[in-house]
C-alpha positions as CSV (number, residue, x, y, z in Angstrom):
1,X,184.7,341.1,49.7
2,X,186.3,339.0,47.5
3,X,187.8,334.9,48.8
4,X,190.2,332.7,47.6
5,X,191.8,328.9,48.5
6,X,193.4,328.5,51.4
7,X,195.8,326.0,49.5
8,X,196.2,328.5,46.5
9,X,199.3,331.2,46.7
10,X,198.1,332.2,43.7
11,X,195.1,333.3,45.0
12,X,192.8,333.7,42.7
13,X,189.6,335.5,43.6
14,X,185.6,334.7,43.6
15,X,182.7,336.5,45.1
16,X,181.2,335.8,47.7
17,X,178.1,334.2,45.9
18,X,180.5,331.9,44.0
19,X,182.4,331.0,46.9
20,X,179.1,330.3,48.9
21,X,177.4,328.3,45.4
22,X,180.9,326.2,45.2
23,X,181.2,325.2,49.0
24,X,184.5,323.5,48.3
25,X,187.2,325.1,46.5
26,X,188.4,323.2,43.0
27,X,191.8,322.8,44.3
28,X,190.1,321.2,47.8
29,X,190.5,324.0,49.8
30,X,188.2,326.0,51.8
31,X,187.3,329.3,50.9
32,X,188.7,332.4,53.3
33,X,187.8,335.8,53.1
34,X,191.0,338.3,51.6
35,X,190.9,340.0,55.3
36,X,188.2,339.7,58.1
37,X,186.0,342.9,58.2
38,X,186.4,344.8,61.4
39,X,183.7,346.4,63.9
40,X,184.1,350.1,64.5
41,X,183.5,350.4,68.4
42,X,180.4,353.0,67.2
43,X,179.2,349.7,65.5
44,X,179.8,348.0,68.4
45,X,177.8,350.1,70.8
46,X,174.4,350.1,68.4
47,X,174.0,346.4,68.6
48,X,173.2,347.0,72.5
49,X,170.4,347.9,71.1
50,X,169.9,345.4,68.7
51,X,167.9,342.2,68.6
52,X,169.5,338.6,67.6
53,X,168.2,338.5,63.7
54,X,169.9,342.7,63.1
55,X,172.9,341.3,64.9
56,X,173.3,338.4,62.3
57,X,172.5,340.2,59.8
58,X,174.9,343.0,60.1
59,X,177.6,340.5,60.6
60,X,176.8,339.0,57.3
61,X,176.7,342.2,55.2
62,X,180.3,342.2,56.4
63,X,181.2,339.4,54.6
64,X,178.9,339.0,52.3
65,X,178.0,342.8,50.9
66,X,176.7,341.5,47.3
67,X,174.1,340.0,48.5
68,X,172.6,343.2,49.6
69,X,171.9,344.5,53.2
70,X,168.3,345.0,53.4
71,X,167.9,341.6,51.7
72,X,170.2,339.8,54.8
73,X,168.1,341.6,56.9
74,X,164.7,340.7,55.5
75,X,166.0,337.2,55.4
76,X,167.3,337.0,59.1
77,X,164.5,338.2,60.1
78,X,162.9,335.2,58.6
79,X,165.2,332.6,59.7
80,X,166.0,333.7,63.5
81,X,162.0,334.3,64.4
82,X,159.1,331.8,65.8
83,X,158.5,329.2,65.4
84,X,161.9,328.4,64.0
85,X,163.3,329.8,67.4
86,X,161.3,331.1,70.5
87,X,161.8,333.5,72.7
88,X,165.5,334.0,71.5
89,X,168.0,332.3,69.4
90,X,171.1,332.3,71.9
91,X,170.2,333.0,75.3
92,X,172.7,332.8,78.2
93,X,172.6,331.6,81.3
94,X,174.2,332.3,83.9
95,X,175.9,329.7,86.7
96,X,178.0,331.7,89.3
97,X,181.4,332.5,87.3
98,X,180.2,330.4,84.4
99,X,178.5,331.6,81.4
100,X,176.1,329.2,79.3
101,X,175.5,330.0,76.0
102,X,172.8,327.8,75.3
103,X,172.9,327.5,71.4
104,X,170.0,324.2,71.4
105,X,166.7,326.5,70.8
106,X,166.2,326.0,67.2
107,X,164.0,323.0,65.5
108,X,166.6,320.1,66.0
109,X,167.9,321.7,69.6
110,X,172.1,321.9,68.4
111,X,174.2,324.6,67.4
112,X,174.0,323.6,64.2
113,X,170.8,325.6,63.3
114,X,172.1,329.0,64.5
115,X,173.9,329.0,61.0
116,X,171.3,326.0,58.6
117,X,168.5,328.2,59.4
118,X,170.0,331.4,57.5
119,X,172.3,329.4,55.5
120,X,170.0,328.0,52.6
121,X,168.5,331.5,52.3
122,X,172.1,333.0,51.7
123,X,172.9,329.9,49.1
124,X,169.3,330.7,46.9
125,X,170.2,334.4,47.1
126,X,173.7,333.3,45.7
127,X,172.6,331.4,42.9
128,X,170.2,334.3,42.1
129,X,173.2,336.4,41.9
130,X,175.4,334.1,40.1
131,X,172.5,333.5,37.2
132,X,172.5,329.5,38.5
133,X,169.5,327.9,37.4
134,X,170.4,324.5,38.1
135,X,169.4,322.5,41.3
136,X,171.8,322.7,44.1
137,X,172.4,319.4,45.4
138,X,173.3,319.3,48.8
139,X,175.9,316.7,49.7
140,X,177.1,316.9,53.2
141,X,178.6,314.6,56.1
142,X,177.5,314.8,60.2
143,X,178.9,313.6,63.2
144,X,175.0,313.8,64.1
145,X,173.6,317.1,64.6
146,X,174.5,318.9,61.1
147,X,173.0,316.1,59.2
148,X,169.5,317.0,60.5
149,X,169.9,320.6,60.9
150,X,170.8,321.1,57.7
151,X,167.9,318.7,55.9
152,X,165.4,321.5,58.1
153,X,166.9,324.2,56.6
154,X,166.8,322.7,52.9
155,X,163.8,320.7,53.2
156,X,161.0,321.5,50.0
157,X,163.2,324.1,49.3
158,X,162.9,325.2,45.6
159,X,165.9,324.6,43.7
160,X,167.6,322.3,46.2
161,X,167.9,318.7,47.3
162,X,170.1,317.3,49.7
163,X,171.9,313.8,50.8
164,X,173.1,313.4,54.3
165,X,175.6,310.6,55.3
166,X,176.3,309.7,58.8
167,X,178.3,307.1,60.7
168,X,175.4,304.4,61.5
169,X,177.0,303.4,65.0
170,X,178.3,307.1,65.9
171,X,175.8,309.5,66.5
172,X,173.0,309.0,69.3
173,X,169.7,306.9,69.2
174,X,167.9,310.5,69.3
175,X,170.2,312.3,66.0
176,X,170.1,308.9,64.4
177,X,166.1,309.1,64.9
178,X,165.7,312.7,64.0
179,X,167.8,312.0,60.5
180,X,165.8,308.3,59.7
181,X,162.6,310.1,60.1
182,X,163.3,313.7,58.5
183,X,159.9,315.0,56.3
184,X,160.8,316.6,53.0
185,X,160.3,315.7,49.6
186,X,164.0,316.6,48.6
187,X,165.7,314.9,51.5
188,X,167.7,311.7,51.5
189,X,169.9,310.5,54.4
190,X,172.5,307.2,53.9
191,X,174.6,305.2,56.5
192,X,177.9,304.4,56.6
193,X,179.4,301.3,58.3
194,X,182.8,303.7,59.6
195,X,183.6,306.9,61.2
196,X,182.7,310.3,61.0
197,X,185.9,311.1,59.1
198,X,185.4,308.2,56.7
199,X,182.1,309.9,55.3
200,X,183.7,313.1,55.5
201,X,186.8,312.5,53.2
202,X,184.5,310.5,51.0
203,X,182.2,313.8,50.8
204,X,185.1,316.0,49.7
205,X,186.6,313.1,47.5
206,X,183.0,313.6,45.8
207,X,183.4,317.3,45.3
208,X,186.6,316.2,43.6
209,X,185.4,313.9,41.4
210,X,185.0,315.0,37.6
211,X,182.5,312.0,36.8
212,X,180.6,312.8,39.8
213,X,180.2,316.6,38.3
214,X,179.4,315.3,35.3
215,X,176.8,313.0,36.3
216,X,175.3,316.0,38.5
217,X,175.5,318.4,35.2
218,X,173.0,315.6,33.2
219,X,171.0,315.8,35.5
220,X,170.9,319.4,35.8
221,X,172.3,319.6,39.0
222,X,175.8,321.1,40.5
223,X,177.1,320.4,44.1
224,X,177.3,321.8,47.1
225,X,177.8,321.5,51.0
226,X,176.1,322.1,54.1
227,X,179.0,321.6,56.2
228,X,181.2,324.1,57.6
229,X,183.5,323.4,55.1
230,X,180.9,326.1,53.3
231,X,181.3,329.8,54.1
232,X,178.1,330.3,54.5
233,X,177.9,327.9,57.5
234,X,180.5,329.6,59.3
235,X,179.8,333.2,59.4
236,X,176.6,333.0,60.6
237,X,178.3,331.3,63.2
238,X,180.0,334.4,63.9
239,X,176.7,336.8,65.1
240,X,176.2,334.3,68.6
241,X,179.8,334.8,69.5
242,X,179.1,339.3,69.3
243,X,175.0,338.5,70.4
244,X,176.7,337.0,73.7
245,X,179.3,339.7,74.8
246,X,176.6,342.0,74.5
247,X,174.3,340.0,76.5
248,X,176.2,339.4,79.1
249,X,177.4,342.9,79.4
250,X,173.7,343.7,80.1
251,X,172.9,340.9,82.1
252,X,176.5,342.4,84.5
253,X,178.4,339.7,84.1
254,X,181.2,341.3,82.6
255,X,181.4,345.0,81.9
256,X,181.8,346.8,78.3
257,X,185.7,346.3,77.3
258,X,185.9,343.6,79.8
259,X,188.0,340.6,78.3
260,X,186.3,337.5,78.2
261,X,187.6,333.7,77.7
262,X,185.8,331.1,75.9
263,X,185.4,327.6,75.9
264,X,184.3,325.7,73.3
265,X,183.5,322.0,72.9
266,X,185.2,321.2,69.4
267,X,185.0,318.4,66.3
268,X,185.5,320.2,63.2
269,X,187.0,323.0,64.2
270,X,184.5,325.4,62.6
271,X,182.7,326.9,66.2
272,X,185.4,327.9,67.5
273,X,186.9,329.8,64.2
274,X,183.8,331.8,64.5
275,X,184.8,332.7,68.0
276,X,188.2,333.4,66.9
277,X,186.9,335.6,63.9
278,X,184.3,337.9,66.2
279,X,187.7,338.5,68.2
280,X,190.0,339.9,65.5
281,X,186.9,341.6,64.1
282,X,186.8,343.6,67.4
283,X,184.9,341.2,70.3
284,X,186.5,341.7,73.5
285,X,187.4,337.8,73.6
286,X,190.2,336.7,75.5
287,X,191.6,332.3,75.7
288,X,189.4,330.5,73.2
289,X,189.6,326.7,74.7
290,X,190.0,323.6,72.5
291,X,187.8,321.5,74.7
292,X,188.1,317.3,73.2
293,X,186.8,314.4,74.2
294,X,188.9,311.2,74.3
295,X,189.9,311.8,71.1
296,X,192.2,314.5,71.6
297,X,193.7,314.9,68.4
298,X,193.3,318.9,68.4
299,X,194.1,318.9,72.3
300,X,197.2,317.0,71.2
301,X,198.1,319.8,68.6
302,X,197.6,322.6,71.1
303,X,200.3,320.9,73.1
304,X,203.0,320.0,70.8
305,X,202.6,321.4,67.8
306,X,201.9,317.8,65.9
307,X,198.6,317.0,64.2
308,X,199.0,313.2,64.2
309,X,195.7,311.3,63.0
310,X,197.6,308.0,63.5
311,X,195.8,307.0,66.8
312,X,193.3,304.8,67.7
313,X,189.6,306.5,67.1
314,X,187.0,306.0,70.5
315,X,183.3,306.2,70.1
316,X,182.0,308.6,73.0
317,X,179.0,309.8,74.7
318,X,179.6,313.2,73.2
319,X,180.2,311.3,69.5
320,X,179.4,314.9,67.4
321,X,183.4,315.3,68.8
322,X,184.2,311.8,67.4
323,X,186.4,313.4,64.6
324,X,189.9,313.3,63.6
325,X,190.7,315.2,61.1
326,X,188.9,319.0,62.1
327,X,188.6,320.6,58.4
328,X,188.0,324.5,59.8
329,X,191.5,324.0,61.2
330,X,192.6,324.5,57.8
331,X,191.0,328.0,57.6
332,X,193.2,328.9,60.8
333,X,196.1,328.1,59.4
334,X,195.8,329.6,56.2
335,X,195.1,332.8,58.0
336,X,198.4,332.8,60.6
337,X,200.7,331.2,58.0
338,X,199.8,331.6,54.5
339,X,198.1,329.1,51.7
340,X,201.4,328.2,50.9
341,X,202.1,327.0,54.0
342,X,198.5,325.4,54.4
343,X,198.8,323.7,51.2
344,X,202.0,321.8,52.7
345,X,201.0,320.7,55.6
346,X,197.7,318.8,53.9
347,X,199.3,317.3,51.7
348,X,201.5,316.0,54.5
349,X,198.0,315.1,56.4
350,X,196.7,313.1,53.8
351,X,199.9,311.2,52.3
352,X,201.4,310.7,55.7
353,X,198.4,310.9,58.6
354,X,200.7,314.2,60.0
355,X,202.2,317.7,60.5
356,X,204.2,319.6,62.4
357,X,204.2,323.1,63.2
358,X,207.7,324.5,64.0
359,X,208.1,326.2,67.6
360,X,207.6,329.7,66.4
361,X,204.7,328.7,64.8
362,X,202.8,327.1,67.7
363,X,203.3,329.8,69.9
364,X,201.1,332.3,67.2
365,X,198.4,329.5,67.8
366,X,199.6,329.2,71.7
367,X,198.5,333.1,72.5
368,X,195.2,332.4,71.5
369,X,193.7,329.4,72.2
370,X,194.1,326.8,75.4
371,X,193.1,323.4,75.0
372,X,191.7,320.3,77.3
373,X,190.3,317.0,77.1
374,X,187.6,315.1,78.9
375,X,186.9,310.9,78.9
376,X,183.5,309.5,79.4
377,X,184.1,309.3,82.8
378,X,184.6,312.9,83.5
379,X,182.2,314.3,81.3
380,X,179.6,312.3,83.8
381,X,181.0,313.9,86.9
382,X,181.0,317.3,85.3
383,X,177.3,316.6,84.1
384,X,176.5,315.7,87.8
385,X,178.7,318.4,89.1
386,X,176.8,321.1,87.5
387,X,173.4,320.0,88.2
388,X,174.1,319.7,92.2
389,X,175.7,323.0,92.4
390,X,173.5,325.3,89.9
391,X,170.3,322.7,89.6
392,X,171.5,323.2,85.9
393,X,171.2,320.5,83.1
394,X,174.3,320.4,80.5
395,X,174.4,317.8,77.5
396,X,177.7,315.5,77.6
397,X,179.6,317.9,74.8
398,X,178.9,321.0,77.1
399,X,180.1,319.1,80.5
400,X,183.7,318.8,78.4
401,X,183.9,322.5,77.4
402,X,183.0,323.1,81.4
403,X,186.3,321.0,82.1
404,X,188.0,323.7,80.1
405,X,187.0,326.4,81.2
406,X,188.5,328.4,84.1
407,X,187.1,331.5,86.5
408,X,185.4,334.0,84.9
409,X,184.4,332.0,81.0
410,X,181.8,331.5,78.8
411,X,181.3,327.7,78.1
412,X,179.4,327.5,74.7
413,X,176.8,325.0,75.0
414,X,176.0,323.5,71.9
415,X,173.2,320.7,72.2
416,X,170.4,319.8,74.5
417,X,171.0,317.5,77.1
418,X,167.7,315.8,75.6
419,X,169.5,314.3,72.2
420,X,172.1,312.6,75.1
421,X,169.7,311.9,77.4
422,X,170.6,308.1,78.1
423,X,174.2,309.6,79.0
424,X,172.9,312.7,81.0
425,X,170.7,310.5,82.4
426,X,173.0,307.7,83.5
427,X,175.2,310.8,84.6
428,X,172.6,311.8,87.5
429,X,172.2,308.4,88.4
430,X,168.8,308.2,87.4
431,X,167.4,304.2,87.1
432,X,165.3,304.9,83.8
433,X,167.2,306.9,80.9
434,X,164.0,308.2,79.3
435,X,163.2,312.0,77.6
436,X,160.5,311.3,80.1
437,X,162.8,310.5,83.1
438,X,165.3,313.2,82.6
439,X,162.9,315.8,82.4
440,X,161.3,314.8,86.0
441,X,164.6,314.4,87.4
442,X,166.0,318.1,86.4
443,X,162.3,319.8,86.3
444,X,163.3,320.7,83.1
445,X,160.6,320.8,79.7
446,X,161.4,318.1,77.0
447,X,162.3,320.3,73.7
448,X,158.8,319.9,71.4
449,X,161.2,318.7,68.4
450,X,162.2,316.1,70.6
451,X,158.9,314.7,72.6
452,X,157.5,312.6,70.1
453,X,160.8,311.4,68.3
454,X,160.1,307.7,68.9
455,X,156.5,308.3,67.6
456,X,157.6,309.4,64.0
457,X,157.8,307.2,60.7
458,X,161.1,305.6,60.0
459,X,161.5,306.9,56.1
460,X,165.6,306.3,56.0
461,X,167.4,302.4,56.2
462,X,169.8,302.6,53.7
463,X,173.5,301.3,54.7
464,X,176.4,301.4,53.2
465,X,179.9,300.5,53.3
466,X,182.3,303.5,53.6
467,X,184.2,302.3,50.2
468,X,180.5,302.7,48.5
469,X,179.9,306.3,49.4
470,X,180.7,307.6,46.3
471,X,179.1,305.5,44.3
472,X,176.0,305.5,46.1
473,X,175.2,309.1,45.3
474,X,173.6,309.1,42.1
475,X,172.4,305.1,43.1
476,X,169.3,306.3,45.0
């Protein structure tokens, strides 16, 4: 399998290992498979009888085939099993037409570990391959749950440290908690005084920067990212998307061959990609939905056609959607319209703050995917909606894909409703907005990652101001 820029018509190739090691490609683009593997409908068929971890790891062997099969299998194995996730990884429930996939049952209950649990086991087995004997250092931005999944994964791993910046007044009291008091001896997590895009662009500036590299070298490091900017984070992203079809095709919700829509609450683009890879690799997966918050910015693009990040920015009770400028989007377009193309329209994005797609292009993009949007107010009524008619608890990011979807869907539900509970709380009405509270309310069993949060050690106070990001790196 080999990958290349999606801002390089050249395309010049790397491995999988080197595109997994480099995370970022030098040019700033992301890395994209030369053509997504397909599933044979033989293939298909044998994972009914598969559990999650063979699932995952035939998907990766797909993509990743140097790395060896029966290693990705040993090592899923590892990464999808107790007590890391227990009973399964991605279970779904089912609410009368709806279809929960409930993504929150790893160690920091988001999506996010689906992919950080595997993903630092496919990096180390990368570097093997690629003869690196340097330390990978981790450098990564969160809109609040990737942040502290991905220290988990990395944490005391050999070979590896990692730095974590956030957005101090945009992520929840819970992810801000989990992140300030992460254990780990190779660990460090800074705030930023901005947005999530701020430390985001800062984080790829970083990756662009030849001192920085240098600086990394003499200390026998190189860098890389957690993010889903990394290839490695998304395909594993890929295995929950063919785990549920088959789930609910044994649970009768649909039946085998039946097409089913998706709706997906989105940021950064990158869980909804996955969806749209399992489909052209042979998933019977119909509309993927957009589903925004009140910044609508990929709602917006759906629409018209224009990607326009010249808007005001709104800090929300589902802030891991708080983003602007979606970086898997790139991947996308890369794939419908070239690197060429792609190039084009981010260098537009960055000089100007906007693109335009022309009409044939948006109706490529228009086939696939729907798109909605849903304010503060509305994710509350959906939140309280939900739990009168199915007695079922949904975080605030799952209520707004819930307002996308439509008859017969899958809503991807990516966080527990315990790291929001203040809004989930306030949502039901209840008069105290307590873990404690919320769990009394709903019946429901405060996550164990989560019930003794408040008791932990703060270990991480550092600020900074997003013009110091870079420079605050190797200033630790």
């Amino acid at each position: 399998m080999k990958y290349y820029s999606t801002r390089d018509s050249q395309k010049k190739y790397y491995s999988a290992p080197e595109a997994i090691c480099k995370g970022l490609a030098p040019d700033g683009g992301l890395f994209i498979p030369e053509e997504i593997p397909t599933l044979t409908k033989e293939e298909i068929n044998a994972f009914y009888g598969y559990e999650y971890n063979r699932i995952a790891a035939e998907i990766l062997y797909k993509f990743f085939p140097e790395l060896g099969k029966e290693e990705i299998a040993e090592e899923c194995k590892k990464a999808y099993a107790y007590p890391n996730f227990d009973p399964s990884p991605a279970p779904v429930k089912v609410c009368g037409d709806t279809a929960f996939l409930e993504l929150w049952h790893g160690p920091t209950c988001a999506f996010k570990d689906m992919a950080l649990q595997i993903m630092p086991r496919l990096l180390r087995m990368s570097m093997k391959k690629c003869g690196e004997t340097r330390v990978a250092h981790i450098v990564t931005a969160t809109s609040g749950d990737t942040g502290k999944a991905a220290m988990e994964g990395f944490k005391d791993l050999e070979q590896t440290r990692i730095t974590v910046y956030y957005p101090t007044d945009g992520v929840s009291e819970t992810q801000k908690r989990q992140m300030a008091t992460q254990e780990g001896n190779n660990v460090n997590v800074i705030a930023v005084r901005g947005n999530f895009d701020d430390a985001q662009s800062a984080v790829k500036a970083i990756f662009a920067d030849e001192n920085i590299k240098n600086t990394a070298a003499e200390q026998g490091e190189f860098l890389s990212s957690a993010n889903s900017i990394n290839i490695a984070r998304l395909v594993p992203q890929v295995a929950y998307y063919v785990s549920s079809y088959i789930d609910l095709v044994r649970q009768g919700f649909i039946e085998e061959g039946e097409i089913l829509n998706v709706s997906v609450p989105t940021g950064n683009f990158g869980d909804i990609l996955a969806g749209w890879i399992a489909k052209k690799m042979g998933i019977p997966l119909g509309k993927l939905v957009c589903a925004s918050n009140k910044n609508r910015v990929l709602t917006d693009f759906f629409v018209t056609g224009v990607y326009d990040i010249r808007r005001p920015f709104y800090a929300t009770t589902s802030p891991s959607m708080d983003i602007l400028i979606a970086s898997n989007l790139e991947r996308l377009l890369c794939f419908d319209f070239g690197p060429e193309q792609t190039k084009a329209f981010m260098e537009s994005l960055k000089e100007d703050g906007i693109f335009s797609l022309t009409k044939e292009q948006l109706d490529v993009l228009e086939a696939e995917f729907g798109c909605s949007s849903c304010d503060d107010e509305s994710t509350a009524q959906i939140i309280e909606h939900v739990f009168k008619e199915y007695g079922y608890t949904v975080d605030t990011h799952t209520a707004a894909a819930v307002m996308g979807s439509t008859g017969k869907c899958m809503v991807v539900s990516t966080a527990s409703p315990y790291k929001f509970a203040p809004a989930v709380a306030k949502a039901l009405e209840l008069k105290e907005t307590t873990h404690q509270a919320l769990s009394k309310h709903t019946g429901t069993k405060i996550p164990a990652p989560l019930k003794d949060i408040y008791k932990k050690e703060i270990r991480f106070t550092r600020v900074v101001d997003k013009a110091d990001i870079k420079k605050s790196l190797y200033l630790q």
